[in-house]
mmCIF file of the N, C-alpha and C atoms, coordinates in Angstrom:
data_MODEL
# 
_entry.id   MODEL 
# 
loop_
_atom_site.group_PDB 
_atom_site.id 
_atom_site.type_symbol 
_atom_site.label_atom_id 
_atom_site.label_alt_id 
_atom_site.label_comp_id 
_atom_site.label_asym_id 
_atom_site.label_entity_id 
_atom_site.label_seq_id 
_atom_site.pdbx_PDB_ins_code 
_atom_site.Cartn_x 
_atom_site.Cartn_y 
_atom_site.Cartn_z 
_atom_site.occupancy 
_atom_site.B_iso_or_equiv 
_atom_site.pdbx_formal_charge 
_atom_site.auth_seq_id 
_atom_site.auth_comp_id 
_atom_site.auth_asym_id 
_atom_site.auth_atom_id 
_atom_site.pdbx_PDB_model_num 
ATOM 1   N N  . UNK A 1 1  ? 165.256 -109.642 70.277 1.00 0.00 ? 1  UNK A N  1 
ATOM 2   C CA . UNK A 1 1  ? 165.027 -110.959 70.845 1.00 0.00 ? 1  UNK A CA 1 
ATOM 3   C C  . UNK A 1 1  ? 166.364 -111.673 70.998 1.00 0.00 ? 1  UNK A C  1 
ATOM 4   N N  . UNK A 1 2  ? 166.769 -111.983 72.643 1.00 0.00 ? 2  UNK A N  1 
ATOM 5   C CA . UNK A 1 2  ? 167.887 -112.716 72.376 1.00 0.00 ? 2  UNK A CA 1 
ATOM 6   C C  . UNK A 1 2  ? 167.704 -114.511 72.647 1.00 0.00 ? 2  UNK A C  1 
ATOM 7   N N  . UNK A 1 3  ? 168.427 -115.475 71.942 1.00 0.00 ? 3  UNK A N  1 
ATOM 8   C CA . UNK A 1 3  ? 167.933 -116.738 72.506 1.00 0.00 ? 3  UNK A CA 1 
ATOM 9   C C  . UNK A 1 3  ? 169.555 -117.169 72.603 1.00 0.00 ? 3  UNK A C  1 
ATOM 10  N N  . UNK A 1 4  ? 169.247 -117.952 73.703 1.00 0.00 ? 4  UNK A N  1 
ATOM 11  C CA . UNK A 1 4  ? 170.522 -118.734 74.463 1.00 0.00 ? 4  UNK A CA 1 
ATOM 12  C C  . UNK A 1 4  ? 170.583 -120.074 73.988 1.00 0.00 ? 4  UNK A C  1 
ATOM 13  N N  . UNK A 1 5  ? 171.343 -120.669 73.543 1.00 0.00 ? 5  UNK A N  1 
ATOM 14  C CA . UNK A 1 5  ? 171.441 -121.967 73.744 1.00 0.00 ? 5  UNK A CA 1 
ATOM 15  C C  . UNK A 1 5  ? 172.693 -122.959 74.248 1.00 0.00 ? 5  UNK A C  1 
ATOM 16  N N  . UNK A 1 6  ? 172.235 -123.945 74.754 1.00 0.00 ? 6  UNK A N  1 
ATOM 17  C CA . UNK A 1 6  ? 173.273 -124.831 75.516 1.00 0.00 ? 6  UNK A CA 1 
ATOM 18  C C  . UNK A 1 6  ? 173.737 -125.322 74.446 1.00 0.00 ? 6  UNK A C  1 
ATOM 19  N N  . UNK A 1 7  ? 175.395 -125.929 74.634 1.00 0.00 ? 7  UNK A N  1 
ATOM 20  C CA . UNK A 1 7  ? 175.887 -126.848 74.065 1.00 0.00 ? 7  UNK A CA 1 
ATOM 21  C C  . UNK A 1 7  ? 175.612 -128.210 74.061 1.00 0.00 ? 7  UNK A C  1 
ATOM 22  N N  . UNK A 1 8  ? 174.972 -128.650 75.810 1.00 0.00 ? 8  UNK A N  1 
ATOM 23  C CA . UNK A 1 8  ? 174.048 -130.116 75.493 1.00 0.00 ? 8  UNK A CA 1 
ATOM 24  C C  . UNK A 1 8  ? 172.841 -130.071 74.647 1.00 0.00 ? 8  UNK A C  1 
ATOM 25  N N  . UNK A 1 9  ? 172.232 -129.474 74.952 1.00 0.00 ? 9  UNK A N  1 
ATOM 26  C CA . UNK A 1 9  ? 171.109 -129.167 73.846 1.00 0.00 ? 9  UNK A CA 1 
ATOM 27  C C  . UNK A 1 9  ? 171.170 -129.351 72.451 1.00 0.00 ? 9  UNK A C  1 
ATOM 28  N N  . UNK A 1 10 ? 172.227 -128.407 72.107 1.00 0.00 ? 10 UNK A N  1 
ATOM 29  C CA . UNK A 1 10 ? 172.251 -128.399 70.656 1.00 0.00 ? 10 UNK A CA 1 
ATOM 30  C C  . UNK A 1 10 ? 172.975 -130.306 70.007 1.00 0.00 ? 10 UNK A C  1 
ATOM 31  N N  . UNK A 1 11 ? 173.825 -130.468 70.823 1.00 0.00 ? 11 UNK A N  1 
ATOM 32  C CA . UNK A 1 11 ? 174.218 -131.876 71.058 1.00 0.00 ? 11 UNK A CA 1 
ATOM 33  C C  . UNK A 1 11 ? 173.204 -132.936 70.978 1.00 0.00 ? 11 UNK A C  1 
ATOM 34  N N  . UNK A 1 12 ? 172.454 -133.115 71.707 1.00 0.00 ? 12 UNK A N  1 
ATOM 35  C CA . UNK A 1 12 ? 171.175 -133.544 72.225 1.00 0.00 ? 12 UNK A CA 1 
ATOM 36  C C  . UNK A 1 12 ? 170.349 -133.718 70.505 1.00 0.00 ? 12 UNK A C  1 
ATOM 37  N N  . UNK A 1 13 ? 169.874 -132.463 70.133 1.00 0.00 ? 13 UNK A N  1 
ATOM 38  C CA . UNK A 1 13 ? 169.380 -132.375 68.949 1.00 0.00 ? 13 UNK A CA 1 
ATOM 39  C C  . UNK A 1 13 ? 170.111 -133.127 67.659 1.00 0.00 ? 13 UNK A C  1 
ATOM 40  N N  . UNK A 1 14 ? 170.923 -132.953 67.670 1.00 0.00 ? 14 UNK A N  1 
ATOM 41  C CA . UNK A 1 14 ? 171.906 -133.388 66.547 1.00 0.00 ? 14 UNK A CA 1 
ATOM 42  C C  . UNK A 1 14 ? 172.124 -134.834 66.515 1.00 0.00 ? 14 UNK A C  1 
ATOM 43  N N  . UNK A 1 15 ? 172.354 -135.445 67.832 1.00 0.00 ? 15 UNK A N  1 
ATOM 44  C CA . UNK A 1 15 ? 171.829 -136.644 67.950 1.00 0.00 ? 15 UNK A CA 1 
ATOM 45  C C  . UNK A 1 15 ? 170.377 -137.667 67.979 1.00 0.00 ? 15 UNK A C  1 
ATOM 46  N N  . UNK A 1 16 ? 169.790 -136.795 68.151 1.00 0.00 ? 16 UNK A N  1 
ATOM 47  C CA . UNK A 1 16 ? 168.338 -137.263 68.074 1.00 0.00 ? 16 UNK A CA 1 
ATOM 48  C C  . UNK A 1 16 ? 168.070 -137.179 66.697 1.00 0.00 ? 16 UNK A C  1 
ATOM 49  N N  . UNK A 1 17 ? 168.432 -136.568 65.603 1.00 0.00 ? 17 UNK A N  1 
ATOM 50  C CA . UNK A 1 17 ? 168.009 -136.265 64.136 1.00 0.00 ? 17 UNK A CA 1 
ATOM 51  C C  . UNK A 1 17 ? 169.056 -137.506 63.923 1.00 0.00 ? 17 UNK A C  1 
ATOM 52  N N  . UNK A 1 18 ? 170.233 -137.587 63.796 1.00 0.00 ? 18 UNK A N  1 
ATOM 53  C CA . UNK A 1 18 ? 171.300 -138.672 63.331 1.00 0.00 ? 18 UNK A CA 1 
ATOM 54  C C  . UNK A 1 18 ? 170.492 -140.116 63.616 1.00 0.00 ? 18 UNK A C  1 
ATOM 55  N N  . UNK A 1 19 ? 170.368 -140.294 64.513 1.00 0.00 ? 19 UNK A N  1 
ATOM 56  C CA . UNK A 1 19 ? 169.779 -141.956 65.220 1.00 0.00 ? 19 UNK A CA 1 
ATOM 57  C C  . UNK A 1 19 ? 168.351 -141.782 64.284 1.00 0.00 ? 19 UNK A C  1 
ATOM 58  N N  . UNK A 1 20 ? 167.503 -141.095 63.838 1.00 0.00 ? 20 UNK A N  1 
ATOM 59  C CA . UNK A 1 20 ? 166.407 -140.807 62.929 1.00 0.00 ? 20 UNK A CA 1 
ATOM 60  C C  . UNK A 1 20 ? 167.220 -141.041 61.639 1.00 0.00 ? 20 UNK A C  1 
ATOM 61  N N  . UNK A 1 21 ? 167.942 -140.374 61.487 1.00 0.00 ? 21 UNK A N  1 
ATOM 62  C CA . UNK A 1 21 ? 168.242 -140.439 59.826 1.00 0.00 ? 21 UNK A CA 1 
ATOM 63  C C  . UNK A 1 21 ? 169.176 -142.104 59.829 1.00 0.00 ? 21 UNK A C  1 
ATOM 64  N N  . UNK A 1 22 ? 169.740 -142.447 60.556 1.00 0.00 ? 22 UNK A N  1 
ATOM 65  C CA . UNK A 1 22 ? 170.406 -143.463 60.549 1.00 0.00 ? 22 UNK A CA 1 
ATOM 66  C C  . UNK A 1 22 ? 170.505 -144.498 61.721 1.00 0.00 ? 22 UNK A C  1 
ATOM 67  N N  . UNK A 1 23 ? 169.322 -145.064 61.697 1.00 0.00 ? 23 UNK A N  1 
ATOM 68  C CA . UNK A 1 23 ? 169.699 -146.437 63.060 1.00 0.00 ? 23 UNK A CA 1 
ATOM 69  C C  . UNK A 1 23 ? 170.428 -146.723 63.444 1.00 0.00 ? 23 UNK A C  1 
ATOM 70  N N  . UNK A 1 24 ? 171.529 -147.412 62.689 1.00 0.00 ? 24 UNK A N  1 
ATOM 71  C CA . UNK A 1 24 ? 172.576 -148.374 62.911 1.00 0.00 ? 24 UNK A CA 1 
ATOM 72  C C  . UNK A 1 24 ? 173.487 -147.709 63.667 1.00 0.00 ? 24 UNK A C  1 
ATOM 73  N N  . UNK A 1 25 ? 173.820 -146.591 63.666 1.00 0.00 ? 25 UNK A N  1 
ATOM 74  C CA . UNK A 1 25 ? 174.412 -146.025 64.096 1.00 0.00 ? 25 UNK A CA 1 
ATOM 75  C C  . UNK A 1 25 ? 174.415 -145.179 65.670 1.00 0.00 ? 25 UNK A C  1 
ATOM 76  N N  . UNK A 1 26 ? 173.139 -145.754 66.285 1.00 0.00 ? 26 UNK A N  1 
ATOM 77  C CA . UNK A 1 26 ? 172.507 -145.465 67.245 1.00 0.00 ? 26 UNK A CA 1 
ATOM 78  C C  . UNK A 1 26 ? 173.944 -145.619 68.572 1.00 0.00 ? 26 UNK A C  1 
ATOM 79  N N  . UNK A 1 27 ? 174.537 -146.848 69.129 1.00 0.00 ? 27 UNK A N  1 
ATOM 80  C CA . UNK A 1 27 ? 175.755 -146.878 69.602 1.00 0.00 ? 27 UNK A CA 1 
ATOM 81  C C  . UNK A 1 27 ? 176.812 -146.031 69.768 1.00 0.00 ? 27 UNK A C  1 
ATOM 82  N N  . UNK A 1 28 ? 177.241 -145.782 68.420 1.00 0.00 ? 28 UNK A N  1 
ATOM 83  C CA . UNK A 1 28 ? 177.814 -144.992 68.110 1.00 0.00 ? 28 UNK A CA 1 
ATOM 84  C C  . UNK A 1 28 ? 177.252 -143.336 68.735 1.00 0.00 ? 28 UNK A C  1 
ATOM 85  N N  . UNK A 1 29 ? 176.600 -143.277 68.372 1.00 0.00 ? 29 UNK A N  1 
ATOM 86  C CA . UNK A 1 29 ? 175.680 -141.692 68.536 1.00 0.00 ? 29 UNK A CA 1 
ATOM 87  C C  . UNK A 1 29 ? 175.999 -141.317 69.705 1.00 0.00 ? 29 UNK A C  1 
ATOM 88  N N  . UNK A 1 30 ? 175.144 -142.527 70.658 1.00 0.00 ? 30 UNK A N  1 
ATOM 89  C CA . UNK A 1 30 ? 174.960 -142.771 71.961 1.00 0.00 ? 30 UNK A CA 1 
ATOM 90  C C  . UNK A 1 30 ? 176.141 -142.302 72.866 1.00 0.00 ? 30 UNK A C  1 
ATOM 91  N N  . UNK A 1 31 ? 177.193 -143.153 72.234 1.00 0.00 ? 31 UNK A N  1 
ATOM 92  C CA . UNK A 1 31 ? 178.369 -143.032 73.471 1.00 0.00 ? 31 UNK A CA 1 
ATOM 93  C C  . UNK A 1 31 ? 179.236 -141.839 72.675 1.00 0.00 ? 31 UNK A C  1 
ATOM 94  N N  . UNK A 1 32 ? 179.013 -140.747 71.833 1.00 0.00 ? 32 UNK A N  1 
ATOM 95  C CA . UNK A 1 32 ? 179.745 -139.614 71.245 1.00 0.00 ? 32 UNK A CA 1 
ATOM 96  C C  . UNK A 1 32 ? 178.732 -138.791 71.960 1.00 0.00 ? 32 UNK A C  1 
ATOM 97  N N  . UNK A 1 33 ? 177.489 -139.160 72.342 1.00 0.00 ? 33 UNK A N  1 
ATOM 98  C CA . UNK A 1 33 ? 176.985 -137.773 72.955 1.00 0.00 ? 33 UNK A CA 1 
ATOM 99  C C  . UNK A 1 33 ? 176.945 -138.105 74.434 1.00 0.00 ? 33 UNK A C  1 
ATOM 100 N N  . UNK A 1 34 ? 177.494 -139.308 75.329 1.00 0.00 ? 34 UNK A N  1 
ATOM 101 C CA . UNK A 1 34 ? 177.710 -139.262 76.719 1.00 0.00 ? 34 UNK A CA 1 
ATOM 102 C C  . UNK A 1 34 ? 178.710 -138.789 76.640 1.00 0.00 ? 34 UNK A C  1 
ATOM 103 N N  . UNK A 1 35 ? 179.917 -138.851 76.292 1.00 0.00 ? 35 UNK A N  1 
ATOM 104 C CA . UNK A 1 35 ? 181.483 -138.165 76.347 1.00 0.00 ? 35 UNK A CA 1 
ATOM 105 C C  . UNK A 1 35 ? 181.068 -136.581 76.225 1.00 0.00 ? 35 UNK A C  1 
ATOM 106 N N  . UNK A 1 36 ? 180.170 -136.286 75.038 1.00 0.00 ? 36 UNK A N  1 
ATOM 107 C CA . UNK A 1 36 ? 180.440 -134.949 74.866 1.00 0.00 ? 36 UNK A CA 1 
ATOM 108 C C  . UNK A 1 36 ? 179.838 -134.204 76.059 1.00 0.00 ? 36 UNK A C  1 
ATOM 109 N N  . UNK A 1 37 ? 178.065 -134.699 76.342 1.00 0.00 ? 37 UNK A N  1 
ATOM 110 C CA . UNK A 1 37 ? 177.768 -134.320 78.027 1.00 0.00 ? 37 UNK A CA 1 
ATOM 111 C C  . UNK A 1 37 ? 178.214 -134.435 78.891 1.00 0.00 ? 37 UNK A C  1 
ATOM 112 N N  . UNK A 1 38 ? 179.154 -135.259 79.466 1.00 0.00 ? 38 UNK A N  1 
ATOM 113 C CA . UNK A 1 38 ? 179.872 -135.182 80.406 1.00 0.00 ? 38 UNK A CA 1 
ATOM 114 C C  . UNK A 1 38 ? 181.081 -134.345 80.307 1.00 0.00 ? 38 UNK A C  1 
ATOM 115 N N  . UNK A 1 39 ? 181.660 -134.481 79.203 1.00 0.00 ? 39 UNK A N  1 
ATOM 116 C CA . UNK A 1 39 ? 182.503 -132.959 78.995 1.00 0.00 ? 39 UNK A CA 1 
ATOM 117 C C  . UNK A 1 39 ? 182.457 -131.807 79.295 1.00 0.00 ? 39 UNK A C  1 
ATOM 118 N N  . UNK A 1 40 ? 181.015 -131.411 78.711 1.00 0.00 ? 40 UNK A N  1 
ATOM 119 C CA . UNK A 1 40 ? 180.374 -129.873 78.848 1.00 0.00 ? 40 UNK A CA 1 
ATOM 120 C C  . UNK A 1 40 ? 179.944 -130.274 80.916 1.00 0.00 ? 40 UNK A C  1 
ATOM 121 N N  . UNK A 1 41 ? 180.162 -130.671 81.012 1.00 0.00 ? 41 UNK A N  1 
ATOM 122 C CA . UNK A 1 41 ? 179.190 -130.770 83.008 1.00 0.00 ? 41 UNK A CA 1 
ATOM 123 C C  . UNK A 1 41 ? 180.424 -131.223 83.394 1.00 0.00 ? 41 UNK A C  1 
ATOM 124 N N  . UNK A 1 42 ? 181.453 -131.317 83.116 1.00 0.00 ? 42 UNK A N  1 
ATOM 125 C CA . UNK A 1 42 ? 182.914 -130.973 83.842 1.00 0.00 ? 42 UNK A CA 1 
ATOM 126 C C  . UNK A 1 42 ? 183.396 -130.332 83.851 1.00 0.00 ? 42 UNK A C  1 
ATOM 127 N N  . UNK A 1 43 ? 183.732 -129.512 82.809 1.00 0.00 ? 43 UNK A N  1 
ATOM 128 C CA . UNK A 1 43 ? 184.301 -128.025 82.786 1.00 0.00 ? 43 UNK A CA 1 
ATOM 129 C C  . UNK A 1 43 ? 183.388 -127.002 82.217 1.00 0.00 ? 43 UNK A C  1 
ATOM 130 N N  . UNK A 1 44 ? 181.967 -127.055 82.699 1.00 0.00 ? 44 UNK A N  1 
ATOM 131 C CA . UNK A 1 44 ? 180.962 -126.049 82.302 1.00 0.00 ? 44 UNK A CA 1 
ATOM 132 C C  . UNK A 1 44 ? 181.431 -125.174 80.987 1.00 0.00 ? 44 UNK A C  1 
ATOM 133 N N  . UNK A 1 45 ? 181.436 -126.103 80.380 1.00 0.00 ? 45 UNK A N  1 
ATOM 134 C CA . UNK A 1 45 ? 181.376 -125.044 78.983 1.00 0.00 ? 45 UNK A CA 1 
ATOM 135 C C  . UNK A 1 45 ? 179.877 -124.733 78.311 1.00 0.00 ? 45 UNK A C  1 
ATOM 136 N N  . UNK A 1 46 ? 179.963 -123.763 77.781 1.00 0.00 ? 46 UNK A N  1 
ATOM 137 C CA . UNK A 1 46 ? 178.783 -122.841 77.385 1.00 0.00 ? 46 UNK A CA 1 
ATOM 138 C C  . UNK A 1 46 ? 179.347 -122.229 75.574 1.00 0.00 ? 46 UNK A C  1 
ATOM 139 N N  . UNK A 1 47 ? 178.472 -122.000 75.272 1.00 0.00 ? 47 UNK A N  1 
ATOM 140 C CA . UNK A 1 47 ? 178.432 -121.400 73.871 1.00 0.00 ? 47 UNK A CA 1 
ATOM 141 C C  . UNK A 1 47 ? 178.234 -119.789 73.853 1.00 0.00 ? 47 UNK A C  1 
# 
């Protein structure tokens, strides 16, 4: 069995659990995971 995964994705996830485990920090989260998606969808990086 092979499974693929994206780097937004896994991104994606990691942020969605953080803003759960910690509200306040939602801002923060927010604009560390637009930089990082737009990163990965500029120079197509992959895992």
């Amino acid at each position: 069995m092979q499974v693929n995964f994206r780097l937004s994705g896994i991104v994606a996830l990691l942020a969605g659990i953080l803003i759960l485990a910690i509200p306040r920090l939602l801002n923060l989260i927010v604009a560390i995971y637009l930089i990082l998606t737009g990163l990965v969808q500029v120079f197509n990086l992959r895992i």
